[in-house]
N, CA, C and O atoms as a CHARMM CRD file, in Angstrom:
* protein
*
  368
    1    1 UNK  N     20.16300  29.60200  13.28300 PROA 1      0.00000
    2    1 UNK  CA    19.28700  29.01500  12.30500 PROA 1      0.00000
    3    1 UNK  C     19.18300  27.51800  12.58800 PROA 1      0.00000
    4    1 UNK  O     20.18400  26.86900  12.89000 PROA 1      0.00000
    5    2 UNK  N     18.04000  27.00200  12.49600 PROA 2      0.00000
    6    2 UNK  CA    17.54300  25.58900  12.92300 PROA 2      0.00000
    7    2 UNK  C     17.78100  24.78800  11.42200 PROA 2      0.00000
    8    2 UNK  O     17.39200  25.14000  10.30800 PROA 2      0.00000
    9    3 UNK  N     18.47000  23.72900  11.76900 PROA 3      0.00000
   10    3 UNK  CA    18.29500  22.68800  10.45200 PROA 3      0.00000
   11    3 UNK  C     17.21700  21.72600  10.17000 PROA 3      0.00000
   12    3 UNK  O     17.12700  20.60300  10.66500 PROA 3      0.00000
   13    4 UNK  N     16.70800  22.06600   9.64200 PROA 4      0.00000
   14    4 UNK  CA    15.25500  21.01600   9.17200 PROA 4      0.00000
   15    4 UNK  C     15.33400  19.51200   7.85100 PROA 4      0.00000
   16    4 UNK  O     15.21000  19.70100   6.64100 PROA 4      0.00000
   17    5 UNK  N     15.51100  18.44000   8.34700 PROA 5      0.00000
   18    5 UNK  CA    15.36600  17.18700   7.38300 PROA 5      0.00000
   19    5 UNK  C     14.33000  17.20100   6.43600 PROA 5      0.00000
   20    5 UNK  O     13.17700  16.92100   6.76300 PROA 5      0.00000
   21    6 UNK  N     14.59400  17.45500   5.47400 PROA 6      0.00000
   22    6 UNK  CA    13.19900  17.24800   4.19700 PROA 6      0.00000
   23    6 UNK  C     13.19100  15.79900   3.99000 PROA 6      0.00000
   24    6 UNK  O     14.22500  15.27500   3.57300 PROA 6      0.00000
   25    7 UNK  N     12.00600  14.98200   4.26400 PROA 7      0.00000
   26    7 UNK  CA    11.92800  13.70700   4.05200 PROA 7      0.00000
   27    7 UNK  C     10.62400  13.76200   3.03100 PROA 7      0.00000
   28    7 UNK  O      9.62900  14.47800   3.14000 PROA 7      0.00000
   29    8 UNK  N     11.08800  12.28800   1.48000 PROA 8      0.00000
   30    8 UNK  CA    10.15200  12.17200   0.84200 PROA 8      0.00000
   31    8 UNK  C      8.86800  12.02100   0.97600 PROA 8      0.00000
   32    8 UNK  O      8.52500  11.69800   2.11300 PROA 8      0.00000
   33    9 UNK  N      8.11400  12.13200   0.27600 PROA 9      0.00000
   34    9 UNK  CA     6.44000  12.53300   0.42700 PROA 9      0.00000
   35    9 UNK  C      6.51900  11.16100   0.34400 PROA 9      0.00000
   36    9 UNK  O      7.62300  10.75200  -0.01400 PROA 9      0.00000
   37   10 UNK  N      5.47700  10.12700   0.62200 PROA 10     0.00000
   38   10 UNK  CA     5.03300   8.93700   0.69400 PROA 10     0.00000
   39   10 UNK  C      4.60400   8.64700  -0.81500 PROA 10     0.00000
   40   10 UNK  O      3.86600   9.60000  -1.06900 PROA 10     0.00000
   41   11 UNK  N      4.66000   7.96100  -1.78700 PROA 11     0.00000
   42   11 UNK  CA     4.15200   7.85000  -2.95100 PROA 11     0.00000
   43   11 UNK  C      2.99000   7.45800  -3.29300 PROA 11     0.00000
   44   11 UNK  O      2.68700   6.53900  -2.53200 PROA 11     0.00000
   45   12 UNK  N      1.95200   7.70900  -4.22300 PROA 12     0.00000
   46   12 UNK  CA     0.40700   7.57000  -4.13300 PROA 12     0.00000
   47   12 UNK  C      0.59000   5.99400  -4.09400 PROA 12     0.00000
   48   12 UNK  O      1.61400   5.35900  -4.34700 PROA 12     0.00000
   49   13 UNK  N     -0.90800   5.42500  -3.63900 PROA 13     0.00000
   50   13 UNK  CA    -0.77800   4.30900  -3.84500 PROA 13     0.00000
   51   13 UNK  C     -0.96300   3.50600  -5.19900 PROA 13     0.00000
   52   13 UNK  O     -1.91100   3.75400  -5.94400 PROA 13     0.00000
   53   14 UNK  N     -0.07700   2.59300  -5.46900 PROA 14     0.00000
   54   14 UNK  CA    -0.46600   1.39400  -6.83900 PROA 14     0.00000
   55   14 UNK  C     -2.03700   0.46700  -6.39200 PROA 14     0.00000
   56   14 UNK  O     -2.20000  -0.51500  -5.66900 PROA 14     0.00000
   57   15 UNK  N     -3.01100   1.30400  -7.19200 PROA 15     0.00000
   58   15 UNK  CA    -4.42000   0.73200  -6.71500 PROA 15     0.00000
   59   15 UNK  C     -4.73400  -0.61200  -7.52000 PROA 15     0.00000
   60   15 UNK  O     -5.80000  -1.20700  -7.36500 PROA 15     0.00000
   61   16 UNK  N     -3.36600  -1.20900  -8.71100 PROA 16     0.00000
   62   16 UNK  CA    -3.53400  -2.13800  -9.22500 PROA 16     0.00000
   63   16 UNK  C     -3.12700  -3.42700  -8.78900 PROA 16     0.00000
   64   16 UNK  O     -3.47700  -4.56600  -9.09800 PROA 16     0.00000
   65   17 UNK  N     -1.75300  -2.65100  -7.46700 PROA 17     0.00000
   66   17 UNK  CA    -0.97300  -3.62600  -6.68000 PROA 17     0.00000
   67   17 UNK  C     -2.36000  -4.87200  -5.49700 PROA 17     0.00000
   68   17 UNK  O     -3.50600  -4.52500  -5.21000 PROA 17     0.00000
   69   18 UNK  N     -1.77700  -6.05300  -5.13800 PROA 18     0.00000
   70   18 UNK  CA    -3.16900  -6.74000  -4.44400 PROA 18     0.00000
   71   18 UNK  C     -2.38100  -6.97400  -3.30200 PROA 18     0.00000
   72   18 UNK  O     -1.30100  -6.42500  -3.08500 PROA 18     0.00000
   73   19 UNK  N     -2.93100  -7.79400  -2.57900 PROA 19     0.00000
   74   19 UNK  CA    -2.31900  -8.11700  -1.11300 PROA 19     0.00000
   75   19 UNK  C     -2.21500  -9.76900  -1.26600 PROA 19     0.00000
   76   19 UNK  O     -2.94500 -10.59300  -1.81800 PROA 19     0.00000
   77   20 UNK  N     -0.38500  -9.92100  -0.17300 PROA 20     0.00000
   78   20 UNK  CA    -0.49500 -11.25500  -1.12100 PROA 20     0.00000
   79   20 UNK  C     -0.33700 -11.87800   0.78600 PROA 20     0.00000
   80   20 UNK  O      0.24300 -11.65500   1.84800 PROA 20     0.00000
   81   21 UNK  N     -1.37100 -12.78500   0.09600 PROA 21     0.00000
   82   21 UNK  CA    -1.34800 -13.78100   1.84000 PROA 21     0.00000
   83   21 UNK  C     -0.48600 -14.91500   1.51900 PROA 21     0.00000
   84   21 UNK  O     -0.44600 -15.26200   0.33800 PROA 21     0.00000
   85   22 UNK  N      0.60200 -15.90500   2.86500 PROA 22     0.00000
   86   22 UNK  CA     0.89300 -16.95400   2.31500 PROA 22     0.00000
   87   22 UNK  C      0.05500 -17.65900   3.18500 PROA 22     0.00000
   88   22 UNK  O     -0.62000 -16.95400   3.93500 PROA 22     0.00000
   89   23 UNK  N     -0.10300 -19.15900   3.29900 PROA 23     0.00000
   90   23 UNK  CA    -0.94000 -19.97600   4.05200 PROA 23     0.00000
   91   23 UNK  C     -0.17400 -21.43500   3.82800 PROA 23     0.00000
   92   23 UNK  O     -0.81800 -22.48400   3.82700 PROA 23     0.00000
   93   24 UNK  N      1.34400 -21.39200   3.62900 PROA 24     0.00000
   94   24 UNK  CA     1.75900 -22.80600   3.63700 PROA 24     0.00000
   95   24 UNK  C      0.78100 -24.19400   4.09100 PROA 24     0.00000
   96   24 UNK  O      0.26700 -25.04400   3.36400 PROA 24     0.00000
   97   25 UNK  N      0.76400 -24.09800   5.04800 PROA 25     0.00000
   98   25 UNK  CA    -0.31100 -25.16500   6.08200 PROA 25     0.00000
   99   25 UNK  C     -1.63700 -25.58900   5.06100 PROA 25     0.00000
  100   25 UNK  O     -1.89800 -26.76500   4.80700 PROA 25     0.00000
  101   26 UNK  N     -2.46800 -24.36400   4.49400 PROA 26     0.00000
  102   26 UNK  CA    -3.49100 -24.49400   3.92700 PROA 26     0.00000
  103   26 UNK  C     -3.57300 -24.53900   2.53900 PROA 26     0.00000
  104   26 UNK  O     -4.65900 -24.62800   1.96700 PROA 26     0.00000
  105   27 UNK  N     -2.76300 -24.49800   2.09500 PROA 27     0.00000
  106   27 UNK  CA    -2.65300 -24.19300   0.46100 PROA 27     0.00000
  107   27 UNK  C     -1.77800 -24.70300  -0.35800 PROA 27     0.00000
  108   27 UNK  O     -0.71200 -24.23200  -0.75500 PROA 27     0.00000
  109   28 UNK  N     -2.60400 -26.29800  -0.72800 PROA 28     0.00000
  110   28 UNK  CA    -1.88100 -27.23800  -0.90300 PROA 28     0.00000
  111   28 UNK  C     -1.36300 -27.39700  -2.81900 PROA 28     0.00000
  112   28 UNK  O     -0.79200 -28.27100  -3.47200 PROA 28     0.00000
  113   29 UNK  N     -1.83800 -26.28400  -3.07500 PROA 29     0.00000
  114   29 UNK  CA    -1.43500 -26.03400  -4.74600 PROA 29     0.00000
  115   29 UNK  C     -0.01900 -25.51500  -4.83200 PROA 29     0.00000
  116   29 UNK  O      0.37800 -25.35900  -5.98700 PROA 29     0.00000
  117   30 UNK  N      1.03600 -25.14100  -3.63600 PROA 30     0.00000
  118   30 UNK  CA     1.66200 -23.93400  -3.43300 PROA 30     0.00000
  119   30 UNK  C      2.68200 -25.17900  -4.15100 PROA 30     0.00000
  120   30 UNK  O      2.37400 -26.34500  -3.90500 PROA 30     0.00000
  121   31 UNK  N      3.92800 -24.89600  -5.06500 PROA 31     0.00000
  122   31 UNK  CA     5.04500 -25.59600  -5.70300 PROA 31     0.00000
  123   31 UNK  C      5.89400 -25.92100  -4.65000 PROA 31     0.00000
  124   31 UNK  O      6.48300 -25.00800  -4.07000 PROA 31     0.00000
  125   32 UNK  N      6.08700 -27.35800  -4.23000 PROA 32     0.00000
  126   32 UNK  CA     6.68700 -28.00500  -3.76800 PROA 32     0.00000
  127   32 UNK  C      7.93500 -28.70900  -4.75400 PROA 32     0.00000
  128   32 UNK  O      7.80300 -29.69200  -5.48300 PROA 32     0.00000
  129   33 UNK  N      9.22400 -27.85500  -4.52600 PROA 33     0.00000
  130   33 UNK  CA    10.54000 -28.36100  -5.57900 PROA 33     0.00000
  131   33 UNK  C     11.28500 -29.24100  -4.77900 PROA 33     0.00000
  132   33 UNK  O     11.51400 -28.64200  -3.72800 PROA 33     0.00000
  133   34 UNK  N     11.98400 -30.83700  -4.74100 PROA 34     0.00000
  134   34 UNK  CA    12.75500 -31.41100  -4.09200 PROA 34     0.00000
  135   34 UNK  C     13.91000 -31.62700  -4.58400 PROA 34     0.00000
  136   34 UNK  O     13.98600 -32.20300  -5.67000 PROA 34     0.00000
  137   35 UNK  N     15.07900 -31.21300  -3.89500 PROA 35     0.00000
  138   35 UNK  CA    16.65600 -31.21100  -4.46600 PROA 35     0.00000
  139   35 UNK  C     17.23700 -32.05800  -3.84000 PROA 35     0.00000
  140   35 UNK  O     16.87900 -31.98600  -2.66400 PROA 35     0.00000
  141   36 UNK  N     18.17100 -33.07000  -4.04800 PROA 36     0.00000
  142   36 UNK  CA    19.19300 -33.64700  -3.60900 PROA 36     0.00000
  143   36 UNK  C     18.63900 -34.17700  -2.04700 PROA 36     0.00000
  144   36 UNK  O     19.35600 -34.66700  -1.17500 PROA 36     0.00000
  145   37 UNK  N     17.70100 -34.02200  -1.99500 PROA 37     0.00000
  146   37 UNK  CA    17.37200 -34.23400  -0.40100 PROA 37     0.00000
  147   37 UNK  C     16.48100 -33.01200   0.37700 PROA 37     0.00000
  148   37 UNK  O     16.08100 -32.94600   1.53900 PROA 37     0.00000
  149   38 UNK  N     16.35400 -32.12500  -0.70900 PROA 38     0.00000
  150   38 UNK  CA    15.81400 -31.06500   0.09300 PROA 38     0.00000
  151   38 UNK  C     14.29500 -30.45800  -0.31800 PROA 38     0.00000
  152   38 UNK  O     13.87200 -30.45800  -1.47400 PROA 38     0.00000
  153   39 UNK  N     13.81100 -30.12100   0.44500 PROA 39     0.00000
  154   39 UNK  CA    12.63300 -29.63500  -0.08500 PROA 39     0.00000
  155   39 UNK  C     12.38700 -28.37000   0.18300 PROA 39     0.00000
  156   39 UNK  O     12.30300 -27.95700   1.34000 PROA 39     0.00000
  157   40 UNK  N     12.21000 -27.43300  -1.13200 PROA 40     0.00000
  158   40 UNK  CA    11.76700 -25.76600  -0.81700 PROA 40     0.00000
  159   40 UNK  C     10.69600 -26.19900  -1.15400 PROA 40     0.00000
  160   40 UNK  O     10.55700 -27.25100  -1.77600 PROA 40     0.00000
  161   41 UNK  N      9.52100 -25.24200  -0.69100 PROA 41     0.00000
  162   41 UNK  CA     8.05800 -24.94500  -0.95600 PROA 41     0.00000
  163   41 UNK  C      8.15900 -23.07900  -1.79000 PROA 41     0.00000
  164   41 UNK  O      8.79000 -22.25800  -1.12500 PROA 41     0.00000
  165   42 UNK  N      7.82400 -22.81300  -2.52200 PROA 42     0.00000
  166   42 UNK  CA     7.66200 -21.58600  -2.74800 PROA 42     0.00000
  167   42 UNK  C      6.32400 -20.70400  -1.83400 PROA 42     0.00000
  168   42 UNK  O      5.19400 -20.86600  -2.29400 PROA 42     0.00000
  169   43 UNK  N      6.41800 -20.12000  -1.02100 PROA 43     0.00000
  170   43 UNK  CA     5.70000 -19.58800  -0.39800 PROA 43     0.00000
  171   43 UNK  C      4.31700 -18.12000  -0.93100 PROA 43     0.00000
  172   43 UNK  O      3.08800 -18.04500  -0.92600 PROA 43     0.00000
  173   44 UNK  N      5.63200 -17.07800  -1.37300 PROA 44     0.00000
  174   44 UNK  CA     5.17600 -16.23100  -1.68200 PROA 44     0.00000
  175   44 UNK  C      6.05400 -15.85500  -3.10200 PROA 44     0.00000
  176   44 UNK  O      7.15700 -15.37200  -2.84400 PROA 44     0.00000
  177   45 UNK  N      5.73900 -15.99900  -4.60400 PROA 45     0.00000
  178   45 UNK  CA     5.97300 -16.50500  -5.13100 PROA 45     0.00000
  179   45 UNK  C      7.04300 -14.90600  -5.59000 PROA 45     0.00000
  180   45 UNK  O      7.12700 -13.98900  -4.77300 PROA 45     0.00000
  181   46 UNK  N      7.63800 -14.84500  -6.73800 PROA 46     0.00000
  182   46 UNK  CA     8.21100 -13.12200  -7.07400 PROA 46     0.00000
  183   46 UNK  C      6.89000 -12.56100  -7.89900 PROA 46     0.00000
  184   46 UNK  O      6.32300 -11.48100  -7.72800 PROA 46     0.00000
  185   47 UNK  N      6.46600 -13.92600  -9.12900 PROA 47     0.00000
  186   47 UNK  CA     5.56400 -12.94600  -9.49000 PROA 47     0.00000
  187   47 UNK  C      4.49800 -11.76600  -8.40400 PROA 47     0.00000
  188   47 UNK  O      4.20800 -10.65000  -8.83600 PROA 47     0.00000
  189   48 UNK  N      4.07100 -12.20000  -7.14100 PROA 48     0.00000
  190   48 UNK  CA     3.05200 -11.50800  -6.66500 PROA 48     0.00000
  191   48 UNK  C      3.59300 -10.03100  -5.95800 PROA 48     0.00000
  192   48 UNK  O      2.73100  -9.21400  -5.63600 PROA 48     0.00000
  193   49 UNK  N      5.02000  -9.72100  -5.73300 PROA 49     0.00000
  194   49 UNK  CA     6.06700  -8.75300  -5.65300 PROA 49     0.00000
  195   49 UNK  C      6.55500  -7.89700  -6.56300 PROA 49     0.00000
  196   49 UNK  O      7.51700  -7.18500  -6.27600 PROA 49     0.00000
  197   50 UNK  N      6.04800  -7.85400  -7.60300 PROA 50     0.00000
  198   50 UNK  CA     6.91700  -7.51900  -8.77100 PROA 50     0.00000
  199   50 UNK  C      8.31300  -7.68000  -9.25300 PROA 50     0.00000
  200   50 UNK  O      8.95800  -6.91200  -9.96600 PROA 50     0.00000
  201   51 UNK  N      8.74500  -9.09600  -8.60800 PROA 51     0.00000
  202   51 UNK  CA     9.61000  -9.50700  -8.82900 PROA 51     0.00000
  203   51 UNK  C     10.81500  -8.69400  -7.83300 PROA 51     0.00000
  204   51 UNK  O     11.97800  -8.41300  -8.12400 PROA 51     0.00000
  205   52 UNK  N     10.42200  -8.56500  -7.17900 PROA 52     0.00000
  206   52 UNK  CA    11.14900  -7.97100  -6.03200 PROA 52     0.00000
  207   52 UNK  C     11.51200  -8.59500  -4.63000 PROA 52     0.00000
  208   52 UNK  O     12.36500  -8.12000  -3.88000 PROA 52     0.00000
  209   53 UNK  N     10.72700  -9.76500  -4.36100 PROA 53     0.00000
  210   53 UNK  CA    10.91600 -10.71700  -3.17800 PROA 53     0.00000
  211   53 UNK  C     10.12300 -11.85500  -3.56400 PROA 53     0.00000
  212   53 UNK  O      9.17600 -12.05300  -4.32500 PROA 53     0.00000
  213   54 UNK  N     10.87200 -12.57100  -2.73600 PROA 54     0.00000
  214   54 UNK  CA    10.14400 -14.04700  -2.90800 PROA 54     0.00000
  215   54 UNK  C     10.42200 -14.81300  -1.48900 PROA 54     0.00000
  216   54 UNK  O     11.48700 -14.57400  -0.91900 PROA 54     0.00000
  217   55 UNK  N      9.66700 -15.55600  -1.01400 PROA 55     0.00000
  218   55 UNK  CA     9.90500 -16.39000  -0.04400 PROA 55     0.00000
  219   55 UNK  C      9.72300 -17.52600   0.11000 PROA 55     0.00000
  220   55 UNK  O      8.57400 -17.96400   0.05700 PROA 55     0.00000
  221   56 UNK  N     11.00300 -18.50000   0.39100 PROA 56     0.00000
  222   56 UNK  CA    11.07800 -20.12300  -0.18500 PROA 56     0.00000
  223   56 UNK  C     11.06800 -20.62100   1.29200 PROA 56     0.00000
  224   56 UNK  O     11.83900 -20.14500   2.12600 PROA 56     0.00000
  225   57 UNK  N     10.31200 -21.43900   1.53300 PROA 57     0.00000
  226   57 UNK  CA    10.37600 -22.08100   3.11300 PROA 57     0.00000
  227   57 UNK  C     11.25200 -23.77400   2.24400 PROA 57     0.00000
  228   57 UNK  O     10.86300 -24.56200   1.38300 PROA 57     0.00000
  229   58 UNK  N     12.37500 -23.66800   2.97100 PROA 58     0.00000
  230   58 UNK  CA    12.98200 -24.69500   2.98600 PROA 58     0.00000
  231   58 UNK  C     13.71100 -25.69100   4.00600 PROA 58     0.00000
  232   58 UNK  O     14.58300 -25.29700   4.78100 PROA 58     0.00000
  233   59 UNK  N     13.19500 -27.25300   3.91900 PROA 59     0.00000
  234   59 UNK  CA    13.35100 -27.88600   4.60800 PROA 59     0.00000
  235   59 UNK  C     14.74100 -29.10900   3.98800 PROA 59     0.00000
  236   59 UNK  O     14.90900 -29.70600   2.92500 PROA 59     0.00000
  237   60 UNK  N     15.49600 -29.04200   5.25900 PROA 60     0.00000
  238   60 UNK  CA    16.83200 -29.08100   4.65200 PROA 60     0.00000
  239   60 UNK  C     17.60300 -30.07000   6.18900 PROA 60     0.00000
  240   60 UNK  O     17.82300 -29.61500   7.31200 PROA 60     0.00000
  241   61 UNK  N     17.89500 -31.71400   5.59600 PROA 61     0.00000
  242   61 UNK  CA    17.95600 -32.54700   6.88300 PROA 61     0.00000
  243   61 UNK  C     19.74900 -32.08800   7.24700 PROA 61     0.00000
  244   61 UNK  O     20.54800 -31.38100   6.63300 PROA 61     0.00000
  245   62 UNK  N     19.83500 -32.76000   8.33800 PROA 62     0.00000
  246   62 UNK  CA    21.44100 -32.31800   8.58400 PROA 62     0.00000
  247   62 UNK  C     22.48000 -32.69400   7.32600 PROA 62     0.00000
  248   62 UNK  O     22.31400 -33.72100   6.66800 PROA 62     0.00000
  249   63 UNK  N     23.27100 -32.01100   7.13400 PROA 63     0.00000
  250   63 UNK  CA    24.48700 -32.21100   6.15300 PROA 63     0.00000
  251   63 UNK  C     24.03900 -31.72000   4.90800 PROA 63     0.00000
  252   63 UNK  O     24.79800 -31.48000   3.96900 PROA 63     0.00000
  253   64 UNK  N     22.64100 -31.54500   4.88600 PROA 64     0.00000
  254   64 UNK  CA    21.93900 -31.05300   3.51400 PROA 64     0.00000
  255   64 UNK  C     22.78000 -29.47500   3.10600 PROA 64     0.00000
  256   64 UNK  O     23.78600 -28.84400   3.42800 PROA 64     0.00000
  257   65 UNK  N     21.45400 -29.36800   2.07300 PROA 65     0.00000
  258   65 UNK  CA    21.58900 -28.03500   1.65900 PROA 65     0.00000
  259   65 UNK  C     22.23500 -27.98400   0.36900 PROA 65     0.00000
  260   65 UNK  O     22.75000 -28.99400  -0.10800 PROA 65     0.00000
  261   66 UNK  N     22.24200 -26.42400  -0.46500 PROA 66     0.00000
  262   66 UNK  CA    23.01700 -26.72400  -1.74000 PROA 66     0.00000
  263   66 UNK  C     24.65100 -26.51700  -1.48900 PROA 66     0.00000
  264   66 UNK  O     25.30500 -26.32900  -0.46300 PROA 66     0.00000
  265   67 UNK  N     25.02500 -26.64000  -2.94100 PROA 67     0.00000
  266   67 UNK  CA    26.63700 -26.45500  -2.53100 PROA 67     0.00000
  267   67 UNK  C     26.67200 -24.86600  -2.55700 PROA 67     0.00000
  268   67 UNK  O     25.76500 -24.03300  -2.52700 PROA 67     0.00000
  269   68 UNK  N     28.23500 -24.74100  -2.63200 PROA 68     0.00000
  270   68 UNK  CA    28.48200 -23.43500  -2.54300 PROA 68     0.00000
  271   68 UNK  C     28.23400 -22.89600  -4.07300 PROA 68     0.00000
  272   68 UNK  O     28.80700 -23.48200  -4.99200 PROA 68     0.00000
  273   69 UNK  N     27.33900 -21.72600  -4.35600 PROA 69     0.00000
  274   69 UNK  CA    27.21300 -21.04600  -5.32100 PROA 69     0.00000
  275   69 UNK  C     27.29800 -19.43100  -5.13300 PROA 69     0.00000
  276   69 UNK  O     27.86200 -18.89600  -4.17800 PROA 69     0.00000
  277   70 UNK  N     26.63900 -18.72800  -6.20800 PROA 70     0.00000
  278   70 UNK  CA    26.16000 -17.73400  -5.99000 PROA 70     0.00000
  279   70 UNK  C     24.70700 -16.59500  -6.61400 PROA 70     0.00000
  280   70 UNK  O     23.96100 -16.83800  -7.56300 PROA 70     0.00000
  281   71 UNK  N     24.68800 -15.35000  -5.68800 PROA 71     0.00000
  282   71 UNK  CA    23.61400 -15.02400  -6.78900 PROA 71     0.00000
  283   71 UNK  C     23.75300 -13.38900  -7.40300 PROA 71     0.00000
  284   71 UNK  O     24.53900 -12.48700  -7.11500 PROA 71     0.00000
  285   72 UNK  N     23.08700 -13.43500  -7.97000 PROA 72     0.00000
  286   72 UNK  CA    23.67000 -11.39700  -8.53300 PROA 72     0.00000
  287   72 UNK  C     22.06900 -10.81000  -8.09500 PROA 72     0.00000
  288   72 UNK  O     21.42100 -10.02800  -8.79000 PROA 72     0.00000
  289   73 UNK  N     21.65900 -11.33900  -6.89400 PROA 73     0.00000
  290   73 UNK  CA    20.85900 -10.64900  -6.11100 PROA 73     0.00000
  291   73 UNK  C     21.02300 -10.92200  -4.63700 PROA 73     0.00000
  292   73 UNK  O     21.68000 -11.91900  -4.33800 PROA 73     0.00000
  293   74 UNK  N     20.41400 -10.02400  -3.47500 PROA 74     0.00000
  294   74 UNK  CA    20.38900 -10.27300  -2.35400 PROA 74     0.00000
  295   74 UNK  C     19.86500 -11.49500  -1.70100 PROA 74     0.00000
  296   74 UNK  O     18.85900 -12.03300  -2.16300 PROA 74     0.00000
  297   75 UNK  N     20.39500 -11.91400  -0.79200 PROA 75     0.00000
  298   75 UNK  CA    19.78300 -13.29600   0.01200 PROA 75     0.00000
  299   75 UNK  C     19.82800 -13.53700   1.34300 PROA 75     0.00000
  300   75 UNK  O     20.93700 -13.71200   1.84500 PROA 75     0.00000
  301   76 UNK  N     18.60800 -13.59600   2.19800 PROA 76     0.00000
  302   76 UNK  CA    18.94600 -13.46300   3.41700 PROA 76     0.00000
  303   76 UNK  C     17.99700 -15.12800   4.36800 PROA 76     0.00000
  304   76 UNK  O     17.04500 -15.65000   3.78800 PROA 76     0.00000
  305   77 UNK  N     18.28700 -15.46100   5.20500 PROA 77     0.00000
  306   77 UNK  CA    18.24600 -16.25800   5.93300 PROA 77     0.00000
  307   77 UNK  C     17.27100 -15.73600   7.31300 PROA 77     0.00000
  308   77 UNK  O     17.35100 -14.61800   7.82000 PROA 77     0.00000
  309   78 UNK  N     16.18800 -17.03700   7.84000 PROA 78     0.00000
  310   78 UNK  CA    15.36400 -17.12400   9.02400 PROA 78     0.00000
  311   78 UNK  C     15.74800 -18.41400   9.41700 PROA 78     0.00000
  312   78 UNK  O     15.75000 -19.27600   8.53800 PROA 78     0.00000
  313   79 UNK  N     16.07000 -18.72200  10.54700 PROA 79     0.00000
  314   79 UNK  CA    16.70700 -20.17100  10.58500 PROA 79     0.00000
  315   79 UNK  C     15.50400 -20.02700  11.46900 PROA 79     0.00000
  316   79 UNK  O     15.29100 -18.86700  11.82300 PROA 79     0.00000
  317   80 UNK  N     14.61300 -21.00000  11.93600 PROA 80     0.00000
  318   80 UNK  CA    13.18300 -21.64200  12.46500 PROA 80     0.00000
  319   80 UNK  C     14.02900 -22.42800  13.81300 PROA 80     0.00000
  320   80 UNK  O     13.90100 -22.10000  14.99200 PROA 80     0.00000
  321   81 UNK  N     14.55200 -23.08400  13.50200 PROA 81     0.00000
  322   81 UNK  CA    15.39200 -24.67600  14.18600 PROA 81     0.00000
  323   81 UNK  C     16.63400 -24.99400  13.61200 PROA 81     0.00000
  324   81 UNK  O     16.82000 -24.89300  12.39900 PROA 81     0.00000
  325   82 UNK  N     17.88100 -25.54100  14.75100 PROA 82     0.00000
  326   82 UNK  CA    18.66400 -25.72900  14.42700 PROA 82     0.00000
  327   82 UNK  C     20.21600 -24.82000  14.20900 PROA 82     0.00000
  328   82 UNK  O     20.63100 -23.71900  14.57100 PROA 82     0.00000
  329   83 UNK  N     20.68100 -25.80100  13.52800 PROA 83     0.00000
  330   83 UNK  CA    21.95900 -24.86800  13.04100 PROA 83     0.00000
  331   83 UNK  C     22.17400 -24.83500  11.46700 PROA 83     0.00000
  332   83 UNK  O     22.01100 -25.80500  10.72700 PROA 83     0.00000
  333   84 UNK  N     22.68700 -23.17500  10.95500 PROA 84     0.00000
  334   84 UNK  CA    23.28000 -23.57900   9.86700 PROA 84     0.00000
  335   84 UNK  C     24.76500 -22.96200   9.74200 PROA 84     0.00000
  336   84 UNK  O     25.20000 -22.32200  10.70000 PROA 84     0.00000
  337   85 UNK  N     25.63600 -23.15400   8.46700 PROA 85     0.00000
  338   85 UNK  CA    26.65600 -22.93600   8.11700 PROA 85     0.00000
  339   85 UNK  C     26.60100 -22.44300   7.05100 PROA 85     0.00000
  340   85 UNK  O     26.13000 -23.09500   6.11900 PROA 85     0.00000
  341   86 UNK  N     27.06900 -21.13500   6.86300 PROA 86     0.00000
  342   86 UNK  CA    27.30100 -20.59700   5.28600 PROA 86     0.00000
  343   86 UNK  C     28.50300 -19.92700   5.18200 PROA 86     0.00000
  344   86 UNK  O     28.82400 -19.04300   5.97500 PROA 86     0.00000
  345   87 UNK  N     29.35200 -20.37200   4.04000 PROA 87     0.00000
  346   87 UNK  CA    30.52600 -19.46200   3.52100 PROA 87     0.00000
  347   87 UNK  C     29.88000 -18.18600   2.77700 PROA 87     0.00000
  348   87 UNK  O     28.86200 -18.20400   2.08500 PROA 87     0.00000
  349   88 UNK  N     30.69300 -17.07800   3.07000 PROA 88     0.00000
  350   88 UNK  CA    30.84600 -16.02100   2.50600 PROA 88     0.00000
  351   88 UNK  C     32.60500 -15.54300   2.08700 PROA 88     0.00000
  352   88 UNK  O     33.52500 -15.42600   2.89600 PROA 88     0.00000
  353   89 UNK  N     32.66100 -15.34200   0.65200 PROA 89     0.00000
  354   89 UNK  CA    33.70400 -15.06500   0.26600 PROA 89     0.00000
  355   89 UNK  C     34.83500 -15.83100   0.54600 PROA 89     0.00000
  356   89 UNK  O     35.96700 -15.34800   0.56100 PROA 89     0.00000
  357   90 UNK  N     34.58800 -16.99000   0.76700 PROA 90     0.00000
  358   90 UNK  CA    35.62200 -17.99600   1.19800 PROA 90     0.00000
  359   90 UNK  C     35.94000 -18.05500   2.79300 PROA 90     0.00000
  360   90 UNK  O     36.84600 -18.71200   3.30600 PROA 90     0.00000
  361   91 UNK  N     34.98300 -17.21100   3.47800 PROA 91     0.00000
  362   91 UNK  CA    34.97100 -17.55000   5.15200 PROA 91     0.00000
  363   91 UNK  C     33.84500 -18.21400   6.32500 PROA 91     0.00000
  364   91 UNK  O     32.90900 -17.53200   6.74400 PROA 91     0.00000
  365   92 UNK  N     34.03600 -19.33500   6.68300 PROA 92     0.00000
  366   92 UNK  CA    32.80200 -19.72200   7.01600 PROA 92     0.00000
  367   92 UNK  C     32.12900 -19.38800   7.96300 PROA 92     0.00000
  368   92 UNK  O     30.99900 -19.85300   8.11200 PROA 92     0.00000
């Protein structure tokens, strides 16, 4: 007897959901926040995700950056240039 994988059906589409473009470069309304030295741009904002992703392009000079905190959601990193350093759980 052959074993066969049942994989979920694809779900209809949300015809209310829109398509979200970013255009940093061109789209000069986009929220520019400056911290301690740093500047995030909000890119692609959560509202347009359903609050499910967001994407912060942040520009951050050497030694910058925030301190050590945390979050009770996921967080992941694109480094463009450069180097960075992050502790996790007390290991750097």
């Amino acid at each position: 007897m052959e074993k066969t994988e049942q994989y979920p059906s694809v779900p209809a589409d949300d015809l209310g959901r829109t398509l979200t473009l970013s255009r940093p470069n061109e789209d000069q309304a986009l929220p520019h926040i400056g911290v301690v030295g740093d500047t995030y741009t909000i890119t692609v904002p959560g509202t347009a995700t359903a609050k499910r992703f967001c994407v912060i392009d942040m520009h951050i000079p050497p030694g910058g950056g925030p301190p050590p905190h945390r979050h009770n959601f996921e967080e992941s990193f694109v480094l463009m240039e450069g180097e960075m350093e992050a502790t996790f759980r007390g290991r750097r």
